[in-house]
MARTOR-434922 format. One line per field, with one value per residue (C-alpha): residue number from 1; residue in three letters; chain; x, y, z. Coordinates in nm, 4 decimals, decimal comma, m for minus. Layout:
N
i (NUM | ...) .
aa (ALA | ...) .
ch (A | ...) .
east (X | ...) .
north (Y | ...) .
up (Z | ...) .
***
This chain:
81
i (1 | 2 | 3 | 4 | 5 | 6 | 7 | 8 | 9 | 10 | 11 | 12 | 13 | 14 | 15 | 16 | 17 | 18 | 19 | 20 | 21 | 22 | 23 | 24 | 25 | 26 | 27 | 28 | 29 | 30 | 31 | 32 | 33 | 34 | 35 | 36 | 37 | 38 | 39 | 40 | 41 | 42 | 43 | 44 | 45 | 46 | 47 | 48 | 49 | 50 | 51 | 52 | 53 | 54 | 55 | 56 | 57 | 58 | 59 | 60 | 61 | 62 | 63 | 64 | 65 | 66 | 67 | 68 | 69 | 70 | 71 | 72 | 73 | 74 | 75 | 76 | 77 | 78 | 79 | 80 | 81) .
aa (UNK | UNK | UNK | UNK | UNK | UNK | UNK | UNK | UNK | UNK | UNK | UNK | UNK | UNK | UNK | UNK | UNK | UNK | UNK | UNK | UNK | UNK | UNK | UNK | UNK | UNK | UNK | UNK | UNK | UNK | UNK | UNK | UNK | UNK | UNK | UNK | UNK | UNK | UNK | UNK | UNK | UNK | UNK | UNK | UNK | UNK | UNK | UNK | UNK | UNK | UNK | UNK | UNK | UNK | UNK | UNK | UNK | UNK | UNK | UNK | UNK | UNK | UNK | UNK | UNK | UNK | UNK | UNK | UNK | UNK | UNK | UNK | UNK | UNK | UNK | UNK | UNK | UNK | UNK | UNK | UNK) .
ch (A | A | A | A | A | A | A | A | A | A | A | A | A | A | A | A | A | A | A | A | A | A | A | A | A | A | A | A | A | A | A | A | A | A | A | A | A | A | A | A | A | A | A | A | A | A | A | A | A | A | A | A | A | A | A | A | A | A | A | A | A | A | A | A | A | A | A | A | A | A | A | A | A | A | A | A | A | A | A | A | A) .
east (0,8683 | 1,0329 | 0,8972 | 0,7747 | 0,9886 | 0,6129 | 0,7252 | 0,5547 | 0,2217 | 0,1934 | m0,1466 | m0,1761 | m0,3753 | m0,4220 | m0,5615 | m0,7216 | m0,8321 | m0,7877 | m1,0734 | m1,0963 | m0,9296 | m0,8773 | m0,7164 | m0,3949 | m0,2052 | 0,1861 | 0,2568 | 0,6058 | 0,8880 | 1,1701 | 1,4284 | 1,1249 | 0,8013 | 0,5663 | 0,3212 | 0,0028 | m0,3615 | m0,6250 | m0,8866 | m1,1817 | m1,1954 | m0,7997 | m0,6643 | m0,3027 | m0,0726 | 0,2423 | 0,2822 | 0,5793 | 0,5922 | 0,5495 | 0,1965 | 0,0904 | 0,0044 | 0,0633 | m0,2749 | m0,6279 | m0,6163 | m0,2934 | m0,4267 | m0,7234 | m0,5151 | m0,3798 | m0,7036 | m0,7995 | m1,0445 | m1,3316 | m1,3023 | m1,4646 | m1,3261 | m1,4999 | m1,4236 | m1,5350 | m1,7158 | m1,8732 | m2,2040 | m2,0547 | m2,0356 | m2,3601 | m2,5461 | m2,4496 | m2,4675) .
north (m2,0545 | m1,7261 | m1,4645 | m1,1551 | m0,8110 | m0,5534 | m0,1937 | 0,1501 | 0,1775 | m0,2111 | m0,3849 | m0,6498 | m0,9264 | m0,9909 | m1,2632 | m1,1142 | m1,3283 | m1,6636 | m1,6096 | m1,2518 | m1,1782 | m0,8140 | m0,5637 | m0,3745 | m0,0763 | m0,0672 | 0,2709 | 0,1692 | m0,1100 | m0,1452 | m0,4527 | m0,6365 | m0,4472 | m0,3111 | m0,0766 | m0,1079 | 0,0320 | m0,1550 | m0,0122 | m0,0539 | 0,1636 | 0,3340 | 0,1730 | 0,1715 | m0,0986 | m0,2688 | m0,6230 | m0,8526 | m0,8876 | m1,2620 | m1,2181 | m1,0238 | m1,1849 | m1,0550 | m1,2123 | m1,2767 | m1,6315 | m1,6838 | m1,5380 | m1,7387 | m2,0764 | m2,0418 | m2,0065 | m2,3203 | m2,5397 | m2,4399 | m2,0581 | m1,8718 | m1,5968 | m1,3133 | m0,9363 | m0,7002 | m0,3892 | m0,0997 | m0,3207 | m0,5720 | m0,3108 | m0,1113 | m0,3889 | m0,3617 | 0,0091) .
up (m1,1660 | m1,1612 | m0,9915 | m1,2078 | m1,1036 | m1,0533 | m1,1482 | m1,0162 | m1,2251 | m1,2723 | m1,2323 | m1,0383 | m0,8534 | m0,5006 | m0,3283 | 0,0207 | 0,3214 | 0,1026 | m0,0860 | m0,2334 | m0,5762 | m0,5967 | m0,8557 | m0,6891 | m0,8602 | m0,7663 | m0,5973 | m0,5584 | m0,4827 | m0,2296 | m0,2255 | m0,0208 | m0,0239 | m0,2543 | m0,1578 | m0,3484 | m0,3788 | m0,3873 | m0,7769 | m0,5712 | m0,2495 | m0,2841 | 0,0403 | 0,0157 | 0,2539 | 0,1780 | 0,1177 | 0,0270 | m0,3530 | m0,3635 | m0,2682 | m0,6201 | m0,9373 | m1,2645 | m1,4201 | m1,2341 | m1,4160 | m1,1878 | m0,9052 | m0,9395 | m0,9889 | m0,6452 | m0,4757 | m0,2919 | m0,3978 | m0,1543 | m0,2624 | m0,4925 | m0,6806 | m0,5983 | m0,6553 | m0,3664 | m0,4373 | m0,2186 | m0,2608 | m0,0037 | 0,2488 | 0,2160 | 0,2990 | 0,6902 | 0,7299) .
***
């Protein structure tokens, strides 16, 4: 499988803590780094590029079995403040 070569503006997928699928933007890329930001809250960090996945059908592929796909919204945090 070759790896897909993300350009600034791309979207992108993201799995997060094993088990969270999350929608990235691609701010920019360096020979090994991208630095994304995450559609939902506009966090920005930089990860290696072999971590993002073109489509959320990839992404969710390469989930394991035991998670669910979930997307996070600000709902998820409300609830504990």
């Amino acid at each position: 499988m070759v790896a897909h070569i993300f350009q600034n503006g791309d979207k992108a997928y993201i799995i997060d803590n094993v088990r969270f699928l999350r929608e990235v933007i691609v701010l920019k890329v360096t020979r090994d780094l991208c630095i994304i930001r995450y559609v939902d809250n506009g966090a920005v960090i930089r990860i290696r590029p072999s971590r993002l996945f073109e489509t959320e059908k990839e992404a969710i592929d390469r989930l394991p079995p035991d998670a669910h796909p979930k997307k996070r919204n600000h709902w998820d945090y409300e609830m504990y403040h």
